[in-house]
C-alpha positions as CSV (number, residue, x, y, z in Angstrom):
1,X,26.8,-26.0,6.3
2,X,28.3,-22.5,7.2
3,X,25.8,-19.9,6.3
4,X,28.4,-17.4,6.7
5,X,30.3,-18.3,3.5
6,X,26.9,-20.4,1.8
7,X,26.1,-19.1,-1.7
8,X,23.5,-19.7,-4.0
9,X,25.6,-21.8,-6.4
10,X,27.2,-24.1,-3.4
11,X,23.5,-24.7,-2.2
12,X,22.1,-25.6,-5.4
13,X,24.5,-28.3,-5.9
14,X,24.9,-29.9,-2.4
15,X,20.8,-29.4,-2.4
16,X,20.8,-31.6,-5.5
17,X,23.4,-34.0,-4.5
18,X,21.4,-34.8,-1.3
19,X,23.8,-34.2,0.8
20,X,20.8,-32.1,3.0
21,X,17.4,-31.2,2.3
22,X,15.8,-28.1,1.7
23,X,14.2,-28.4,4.9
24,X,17.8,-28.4,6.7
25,X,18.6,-25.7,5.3
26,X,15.4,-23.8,5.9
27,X,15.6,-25.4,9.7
28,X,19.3,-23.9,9.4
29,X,18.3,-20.5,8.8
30,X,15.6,-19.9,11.0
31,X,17.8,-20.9,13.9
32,X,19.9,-18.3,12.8
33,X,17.0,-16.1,12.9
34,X,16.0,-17.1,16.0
35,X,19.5,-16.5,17.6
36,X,20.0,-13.4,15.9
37,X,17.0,-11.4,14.7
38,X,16.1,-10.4,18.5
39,X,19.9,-7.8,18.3
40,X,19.9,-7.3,14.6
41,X,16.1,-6.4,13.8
42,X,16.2,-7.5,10.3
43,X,12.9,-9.3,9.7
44,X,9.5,-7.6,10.8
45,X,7.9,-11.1,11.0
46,X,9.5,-14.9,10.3
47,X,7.2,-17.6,8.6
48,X,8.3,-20.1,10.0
49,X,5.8,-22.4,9.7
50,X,5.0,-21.7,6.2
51,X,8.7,-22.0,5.3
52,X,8.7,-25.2,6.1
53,X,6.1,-26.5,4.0
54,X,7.7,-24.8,1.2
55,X,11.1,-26.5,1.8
56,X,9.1,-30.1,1.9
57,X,7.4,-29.0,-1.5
58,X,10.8,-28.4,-2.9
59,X,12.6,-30.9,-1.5
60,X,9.8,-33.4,-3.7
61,X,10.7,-31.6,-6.7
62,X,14.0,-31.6,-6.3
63,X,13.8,-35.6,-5.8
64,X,11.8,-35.9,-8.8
65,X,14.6,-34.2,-10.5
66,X,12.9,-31.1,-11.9
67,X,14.8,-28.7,-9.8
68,X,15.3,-25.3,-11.1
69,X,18.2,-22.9,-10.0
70,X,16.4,-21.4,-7.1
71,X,14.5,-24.2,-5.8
72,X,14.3,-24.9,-1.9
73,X,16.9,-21.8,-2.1
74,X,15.0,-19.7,1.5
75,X,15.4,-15.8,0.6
76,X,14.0,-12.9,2.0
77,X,11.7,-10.0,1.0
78,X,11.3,-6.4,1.2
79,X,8.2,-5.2,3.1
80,X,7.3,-3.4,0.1
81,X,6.9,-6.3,-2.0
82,X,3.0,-7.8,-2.0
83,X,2.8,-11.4,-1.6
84,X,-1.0,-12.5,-1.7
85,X,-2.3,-13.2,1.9
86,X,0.8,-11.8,3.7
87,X,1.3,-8.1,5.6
88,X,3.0,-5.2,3.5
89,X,3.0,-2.7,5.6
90,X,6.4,-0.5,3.7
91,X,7.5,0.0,7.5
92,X,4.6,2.3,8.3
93,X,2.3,2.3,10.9
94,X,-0.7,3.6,8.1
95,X,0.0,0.2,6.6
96,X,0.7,-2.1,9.6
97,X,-2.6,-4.4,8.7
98,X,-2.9,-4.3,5.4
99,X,-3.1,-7.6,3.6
100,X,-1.4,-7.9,0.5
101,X,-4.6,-9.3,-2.6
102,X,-2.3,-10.6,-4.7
103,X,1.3,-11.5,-5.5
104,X,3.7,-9.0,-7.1
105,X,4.9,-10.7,-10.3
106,X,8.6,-11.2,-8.7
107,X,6.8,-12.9,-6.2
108,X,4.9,-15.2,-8.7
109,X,7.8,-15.6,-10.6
110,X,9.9,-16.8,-7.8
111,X,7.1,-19.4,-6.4
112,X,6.8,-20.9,-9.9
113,X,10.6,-21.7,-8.9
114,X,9.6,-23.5,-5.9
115,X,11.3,-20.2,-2.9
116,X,11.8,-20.8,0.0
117,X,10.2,-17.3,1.9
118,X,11.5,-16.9,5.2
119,X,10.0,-13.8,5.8
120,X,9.5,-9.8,5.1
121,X,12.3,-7.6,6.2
122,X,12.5,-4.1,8.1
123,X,12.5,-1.0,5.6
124,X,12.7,3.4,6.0
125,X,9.3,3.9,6.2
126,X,8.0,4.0,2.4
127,X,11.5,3.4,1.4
128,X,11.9,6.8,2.4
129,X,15.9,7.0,4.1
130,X,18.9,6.2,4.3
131,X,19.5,3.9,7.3
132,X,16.6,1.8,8.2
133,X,16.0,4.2,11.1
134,X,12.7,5.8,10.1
135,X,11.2,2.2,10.3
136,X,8.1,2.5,12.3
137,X,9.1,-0.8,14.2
138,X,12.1,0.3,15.3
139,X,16.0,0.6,13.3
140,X,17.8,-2.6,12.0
141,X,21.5,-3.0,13.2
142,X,25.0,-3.5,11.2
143,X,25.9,-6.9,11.7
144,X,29.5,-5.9,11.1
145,X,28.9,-3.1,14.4
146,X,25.6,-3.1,15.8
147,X,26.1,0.4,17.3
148,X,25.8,1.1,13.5
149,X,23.4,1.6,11.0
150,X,23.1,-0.9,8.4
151,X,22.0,1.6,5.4
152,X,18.4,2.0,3.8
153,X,16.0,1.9,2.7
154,X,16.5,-2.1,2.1
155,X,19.0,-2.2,5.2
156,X,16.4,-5.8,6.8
157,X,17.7,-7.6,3.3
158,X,20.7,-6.5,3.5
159,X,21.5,-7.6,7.0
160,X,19.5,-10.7,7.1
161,X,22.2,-11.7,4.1
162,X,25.5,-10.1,5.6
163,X,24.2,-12.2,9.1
164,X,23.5,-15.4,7.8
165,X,19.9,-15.1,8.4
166,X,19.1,-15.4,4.5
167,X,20.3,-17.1,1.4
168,X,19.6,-13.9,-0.5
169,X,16.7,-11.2,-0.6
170,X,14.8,-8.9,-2.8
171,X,15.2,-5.0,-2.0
172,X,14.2,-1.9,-3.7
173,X,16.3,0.7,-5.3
174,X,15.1,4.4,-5.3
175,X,18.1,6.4,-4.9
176,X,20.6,3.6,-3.8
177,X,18.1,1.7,-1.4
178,X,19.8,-1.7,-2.3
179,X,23.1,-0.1,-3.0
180,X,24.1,1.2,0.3
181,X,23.3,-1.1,2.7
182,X,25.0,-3.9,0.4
183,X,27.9,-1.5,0.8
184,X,27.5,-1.3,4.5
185,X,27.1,-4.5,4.8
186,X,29.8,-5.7,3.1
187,X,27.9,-8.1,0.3
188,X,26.7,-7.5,-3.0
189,X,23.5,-5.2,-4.6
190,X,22.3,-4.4,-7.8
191,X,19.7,-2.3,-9.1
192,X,18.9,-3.4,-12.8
193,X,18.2,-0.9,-15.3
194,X,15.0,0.6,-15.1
195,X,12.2,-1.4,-16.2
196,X,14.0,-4.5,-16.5
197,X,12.4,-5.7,-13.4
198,X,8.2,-5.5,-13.3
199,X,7.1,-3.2,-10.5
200,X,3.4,-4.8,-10.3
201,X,3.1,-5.1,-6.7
202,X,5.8,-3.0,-5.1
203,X,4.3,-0.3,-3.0
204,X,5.4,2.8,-4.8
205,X,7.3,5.8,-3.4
206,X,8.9,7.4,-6.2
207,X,7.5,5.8,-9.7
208,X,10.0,6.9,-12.1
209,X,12.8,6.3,-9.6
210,X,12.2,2.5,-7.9
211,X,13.5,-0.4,-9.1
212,X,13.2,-4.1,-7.4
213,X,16.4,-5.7,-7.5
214,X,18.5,-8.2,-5.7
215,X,21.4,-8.7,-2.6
216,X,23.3,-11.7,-2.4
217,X,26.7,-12.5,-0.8
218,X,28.5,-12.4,-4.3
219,X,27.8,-11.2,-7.8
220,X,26.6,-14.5,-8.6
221,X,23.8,-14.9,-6.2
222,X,22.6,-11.3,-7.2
223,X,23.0,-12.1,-10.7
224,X,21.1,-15.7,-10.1
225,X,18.2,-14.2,-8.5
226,X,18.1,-10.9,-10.8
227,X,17.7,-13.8,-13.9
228,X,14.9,-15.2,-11.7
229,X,13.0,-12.1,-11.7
230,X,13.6,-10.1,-14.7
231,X,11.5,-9.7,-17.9
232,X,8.5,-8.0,-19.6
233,X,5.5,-8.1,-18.0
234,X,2.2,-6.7,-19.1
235,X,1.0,-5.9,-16.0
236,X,3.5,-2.7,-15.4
237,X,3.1,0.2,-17.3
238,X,6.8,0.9,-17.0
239,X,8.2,-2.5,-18.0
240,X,10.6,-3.2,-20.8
241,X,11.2,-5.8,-23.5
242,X,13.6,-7.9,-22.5
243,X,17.1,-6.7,-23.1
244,X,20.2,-8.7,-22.4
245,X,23.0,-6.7,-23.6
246,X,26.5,-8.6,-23.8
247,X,29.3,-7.0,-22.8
248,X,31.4,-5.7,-25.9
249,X,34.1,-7.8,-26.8
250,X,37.6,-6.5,-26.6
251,X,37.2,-3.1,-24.8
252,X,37.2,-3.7,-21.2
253,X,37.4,0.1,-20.6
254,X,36.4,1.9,-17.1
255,X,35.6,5.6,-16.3
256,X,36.4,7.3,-13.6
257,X,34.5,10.6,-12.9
258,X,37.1,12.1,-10.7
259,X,36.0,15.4,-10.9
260,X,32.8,14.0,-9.2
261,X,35.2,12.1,-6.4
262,X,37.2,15.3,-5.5
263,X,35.8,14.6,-1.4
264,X,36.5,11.4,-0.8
265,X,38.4,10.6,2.1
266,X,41.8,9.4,2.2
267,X,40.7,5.9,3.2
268,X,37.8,5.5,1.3
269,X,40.0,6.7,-1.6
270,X,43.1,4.3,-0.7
271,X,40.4,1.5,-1.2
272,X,39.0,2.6,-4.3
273,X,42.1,3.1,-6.3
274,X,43.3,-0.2,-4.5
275,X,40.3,-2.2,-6.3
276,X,40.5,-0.3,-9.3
277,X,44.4,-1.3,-9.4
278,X,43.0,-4.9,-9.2
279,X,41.0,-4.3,-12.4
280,X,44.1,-2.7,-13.8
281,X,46.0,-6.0,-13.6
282,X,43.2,-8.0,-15.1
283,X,43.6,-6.1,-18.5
284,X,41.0,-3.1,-17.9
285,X,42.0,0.2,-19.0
286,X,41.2,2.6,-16.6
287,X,40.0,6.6,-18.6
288,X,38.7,9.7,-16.9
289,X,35.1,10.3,-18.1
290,X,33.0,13.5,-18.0
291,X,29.7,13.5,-16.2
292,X,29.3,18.3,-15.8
293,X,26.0,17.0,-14.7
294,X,26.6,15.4,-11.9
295,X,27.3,17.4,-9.7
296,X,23.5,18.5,-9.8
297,X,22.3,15.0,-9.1
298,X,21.5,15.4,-5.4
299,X,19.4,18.5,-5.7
300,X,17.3,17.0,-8.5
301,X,16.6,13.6,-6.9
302,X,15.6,15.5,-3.4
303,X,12.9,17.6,-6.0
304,X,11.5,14.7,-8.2
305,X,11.2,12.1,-5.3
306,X,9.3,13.9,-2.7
307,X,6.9,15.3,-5.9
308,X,6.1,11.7,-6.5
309,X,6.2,10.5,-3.0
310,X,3.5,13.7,-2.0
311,X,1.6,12.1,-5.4
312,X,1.4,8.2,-5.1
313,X,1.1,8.5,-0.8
314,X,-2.5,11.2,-1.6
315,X,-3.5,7.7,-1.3
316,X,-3.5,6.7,2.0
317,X,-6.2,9.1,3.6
318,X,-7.9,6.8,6.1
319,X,-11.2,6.0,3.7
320,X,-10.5,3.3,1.3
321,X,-7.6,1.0,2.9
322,X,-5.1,0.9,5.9
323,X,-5.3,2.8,8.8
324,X,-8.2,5.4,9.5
325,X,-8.4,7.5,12.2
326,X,-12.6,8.7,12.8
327,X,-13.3,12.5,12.8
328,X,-16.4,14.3,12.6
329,X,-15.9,16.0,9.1
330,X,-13.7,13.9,6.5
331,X,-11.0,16.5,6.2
332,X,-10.0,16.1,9.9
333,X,-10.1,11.6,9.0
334,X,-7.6,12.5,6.5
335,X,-5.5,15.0,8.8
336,X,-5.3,13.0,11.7
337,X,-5.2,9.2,10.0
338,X,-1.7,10.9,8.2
339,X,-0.3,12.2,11.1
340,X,-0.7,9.2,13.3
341,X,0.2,6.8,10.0
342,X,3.2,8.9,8.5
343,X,6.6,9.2,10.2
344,X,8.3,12.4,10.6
345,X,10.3,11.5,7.2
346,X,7.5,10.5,5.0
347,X,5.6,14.0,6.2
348,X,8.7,15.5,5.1
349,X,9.0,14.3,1.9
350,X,4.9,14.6,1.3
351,X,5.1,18.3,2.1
352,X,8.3,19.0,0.3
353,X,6.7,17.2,-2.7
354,X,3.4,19.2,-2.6
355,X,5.4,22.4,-2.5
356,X,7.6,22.0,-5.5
357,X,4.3,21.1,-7.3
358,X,2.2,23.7,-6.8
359,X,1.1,26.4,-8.7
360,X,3.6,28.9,-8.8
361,X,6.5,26.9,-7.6
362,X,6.5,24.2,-10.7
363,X,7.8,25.9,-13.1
364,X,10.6,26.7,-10.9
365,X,11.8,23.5,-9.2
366,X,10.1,20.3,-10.6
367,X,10.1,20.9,-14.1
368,X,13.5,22.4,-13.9
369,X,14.5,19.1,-12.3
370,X,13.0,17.0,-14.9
371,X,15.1,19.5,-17.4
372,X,18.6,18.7,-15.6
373,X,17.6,14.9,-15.2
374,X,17.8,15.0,-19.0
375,X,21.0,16.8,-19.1
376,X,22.5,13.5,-16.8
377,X,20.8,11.1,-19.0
378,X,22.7,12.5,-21.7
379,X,25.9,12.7,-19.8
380,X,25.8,9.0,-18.9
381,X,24.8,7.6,-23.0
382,X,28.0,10.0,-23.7
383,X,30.6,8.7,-21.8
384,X,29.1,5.1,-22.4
385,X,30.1,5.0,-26.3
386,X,33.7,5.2,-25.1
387,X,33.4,3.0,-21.8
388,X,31.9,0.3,-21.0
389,X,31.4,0.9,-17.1
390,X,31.7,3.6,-14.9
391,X,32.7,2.8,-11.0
392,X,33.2,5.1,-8.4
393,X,32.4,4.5,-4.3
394,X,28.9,3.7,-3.4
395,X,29.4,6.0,-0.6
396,X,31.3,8.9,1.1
397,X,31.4,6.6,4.3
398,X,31.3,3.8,6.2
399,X,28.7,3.0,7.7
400,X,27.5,5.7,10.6
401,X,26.7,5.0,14.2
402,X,22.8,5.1,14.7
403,X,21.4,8.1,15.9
404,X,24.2,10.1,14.1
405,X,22.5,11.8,11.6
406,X,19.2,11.8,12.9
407,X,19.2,15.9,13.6
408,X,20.4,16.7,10.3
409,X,18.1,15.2,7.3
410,X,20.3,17.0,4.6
411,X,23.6,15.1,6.2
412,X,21.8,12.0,5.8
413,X,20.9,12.7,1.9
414,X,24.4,13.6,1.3
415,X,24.6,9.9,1.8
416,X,23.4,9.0,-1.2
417,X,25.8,11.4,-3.7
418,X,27.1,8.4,-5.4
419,X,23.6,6.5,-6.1
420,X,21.0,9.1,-7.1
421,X,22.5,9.7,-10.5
422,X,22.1,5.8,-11.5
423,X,18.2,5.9,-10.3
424,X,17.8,9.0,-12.2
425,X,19.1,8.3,-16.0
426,X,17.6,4.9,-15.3
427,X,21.0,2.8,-16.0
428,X,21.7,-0.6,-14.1
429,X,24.4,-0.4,-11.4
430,X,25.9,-2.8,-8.6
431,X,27.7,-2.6,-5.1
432,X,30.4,-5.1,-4.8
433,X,32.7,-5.1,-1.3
434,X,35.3,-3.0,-2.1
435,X,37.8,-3.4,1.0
436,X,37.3,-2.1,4.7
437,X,38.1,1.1,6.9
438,X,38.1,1.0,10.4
439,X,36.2,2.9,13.0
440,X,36.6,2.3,17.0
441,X,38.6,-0.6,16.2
442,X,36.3,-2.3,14.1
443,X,36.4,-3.0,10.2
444,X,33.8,-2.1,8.6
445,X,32.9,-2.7,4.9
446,X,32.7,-0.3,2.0
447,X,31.1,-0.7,-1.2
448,X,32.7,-0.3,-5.2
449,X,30.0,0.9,-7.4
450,X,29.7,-0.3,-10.9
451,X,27.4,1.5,-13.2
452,X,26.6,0.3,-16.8
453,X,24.8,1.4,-20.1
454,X,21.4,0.3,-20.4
455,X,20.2,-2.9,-20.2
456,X,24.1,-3.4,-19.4
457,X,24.0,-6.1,-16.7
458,X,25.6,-8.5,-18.2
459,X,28.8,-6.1,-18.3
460,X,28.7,-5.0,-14.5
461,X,28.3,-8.6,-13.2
462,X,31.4,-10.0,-15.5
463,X,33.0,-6.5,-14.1
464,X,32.0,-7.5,-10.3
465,X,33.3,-10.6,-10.6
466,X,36.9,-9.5,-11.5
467,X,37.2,-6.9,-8.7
């Protein structure tokens, strides 16, 4: 087997044609781990042991003939996703022995398919970043250039895919979390639409902005996995009925904001209108679309996430779980347990959020943001009853070297231009590779960004697929 090239589909059926076992191809990818984690830094901890007996539990059903499409299939997960008995720590050193009590429901729902989990991957601290750098353990590398970053927050999943050192992975999606480093990384990410994927048991950073969704190689492993997981479930406030949109018949029309894409570079433009000359020639009519709201996007996400990040972390204060640092009155346990717990991002965020919240400042920033967040809801349900997608890059860039923009926090959220707006009006989107630019002689992926009406999957995936 070549885990390079494996997918989900090709695994499924040479797993249930015995031509290996899921235990090979467990054993299979946690040599890969083994030879490759100790460069690449994707997985915080490997169970290897626990893998295995998964793998043998599968392989029984799978001789039984009761298989189901993601049984003895070995994926990884998102140290911000709870599975009962295992560390979540959401890459911070406040969490680093907590012990998950229960299972999130993407977790349960994936055991009743008989997973294999390999292991929990490295994560920005609270998904708090944009190129796994403000881990507390240390930065994952770009297994295309490991000089590089291999984007964030859910940069561990998306490298332990794009090296062969997992089948596929679950990530979170808070501004572009999964988005970016599938772009980076040169495989495909998708971020449902909100609430079509329960949050029970994801560690929350922004509420109204995460979303658990899924990296694979392809569009179909995404989409496997995404079908996996997906659904109403009572235990989330926030969750949805189901909704499972077809595409329309017929229409196969794409906008193109380029009034919103007037800084690409040449290169990274040469590749998007390459791909989106491929879509041309498979019968999609390409339209310029109108998004005026836009182009506030970025300012609005960097006020409404930290607000809710400053909210949901008030949390974590040393007394009732995770780390606590002893004081002699309890306002100096809190103090000091979030200073030596919180990386220099996270306190960022936290005291950004508490300003724009307080009295005095409200009014003026955060619920003017949740004002303008309206006006790019409204935006996107307009140009979607004349389209039926709308693409533009994932990012501005390539991926950067680490390091790079490590001085400059507001270069780093620049980063994320292209995402924000999809987490904010709540709409589904996906990263498919979208070509390559080089840098110091090295190719290096870059990612084509398709965004759909809600509950629109269905349309993005059959769109990913042609590109």
């Amino acid at each position: 087997m070549d885990l390079s090239t494996l997918t989900i589909t090709e695994a499924r059926r040479a797993l249930d044609a015995k031509e290996y076992s899921a235990l090979d191809l467990t054993n299979a990818y946690l040599d890969a781990i083994e030879k490759k984690n100790g460069e690449i830094h994707a997985y915080l901890e490997v169970w290897a042991d626990s893998a295995r007996e998964e793998a043998k539990a599968a392989d029984a059903v799978i001789a039984a003939g009761k298989s189901q499409p993601l049984t003895g299939i070995p994926i990884a997960v998102k140290d911000n996703i709870l599975i009962e008995g295992r560390i979540a720590s959401a890459a911070s050193k406040i969490l680093e022995n907590y012990k998950a009590s229960y299972d999130a429901t993407v977790i349960s729902k994936l055991k009743a398919q008989g997973v294999v989990f390999l292991g929990r991957t490295n994560m920005d601290e609270f998904a708090l970043g944009s190129s796994t750098e403000n881990s507390a353990y240390g930065p994952t590398k770009n297994p295309h250039d490991t000089s590089r970053v291999p984007g964030g927050t859910s940069g561990g999943s998306a490298a332990a895919v794009a090296a062969g050192m997992a089948l596929a992975a679950l990530g979170s999606d808070t501004g572009g979390s999964i988005r970016q480093p599938a772009a980076f990384c040169g495989i495909a990410g998708l971020k449902p639409t909100y609430g079509a994927v329960s949050r029970s048991g994801l560690i929350a950073a922004a509420s109204s902005l995460d979303q658990i969704g899924t990296l694979g190689k392809n569009v179909e492993d995404a989409k496997i996995l995404f079908d996996a997981v997906r659904g109403h479930d009572a235990m989330d406030s926030t969750s949805l009925p189901d909704a499972n949109i077809p595409p329309k018949a017929g229409r196969k029309a794409i906008g193109v904001p380029r009034e919103f894409l007037t800084d690409l570079t040449p290169e990274i433009r040469a590749q998007f209108e390459s791909t989106l000359d491929t879509l041309k020639n498979k019968g999609y009519t390409i339209v310029d679309v109108a998004l005026p709201s836009l182009q506030y996007a970025l300012a609005v996400y960097y006020i409404i996430n930290p607000a809710e990040v400053s909210t949901n972390l008030a949390r974590l204060d040393g007394i009732r779980y995770g780390l606590s640092v002893p004081a002699d009155v309890i306002g100096e346990v809190y103090s000091k347990t979030r200073a030596a717990g919180f990386g220099p991002e996270t306190r960022r965020r936290v005291l950004v959020g508490t300003f724009v919240l307080s009295s005095g400042y409200a009014d003026a920033y955060y619920r003017k943001a949740r004002s303008v967040r309206e006006l790019i809801r409204a935006d996107f349900a307009k140009a979607f009853e004349t389209v039926d997608a709308i693409v533009m890059p994932t990012t501005p860039s390539p991926a950067f070297k680490l390091g790079e923009k490590n001085s400059d926090p507001v270069s780093l959220y620049l980063e994320d231009i292209f995402t924000v707006p999809v987490n904010l009006a709540g709409v589904p989107a996906i990263s498919v590779p979208g070509g390559t630019v080089e840098r110091d002689g090295k190719k290096l992926p870059v990612g084509f960004q398709i965004i759909g009406a809600w509950g629109g999957e269905q349309t993005i995936f059959a769109i990913g697929k042609d590109v």
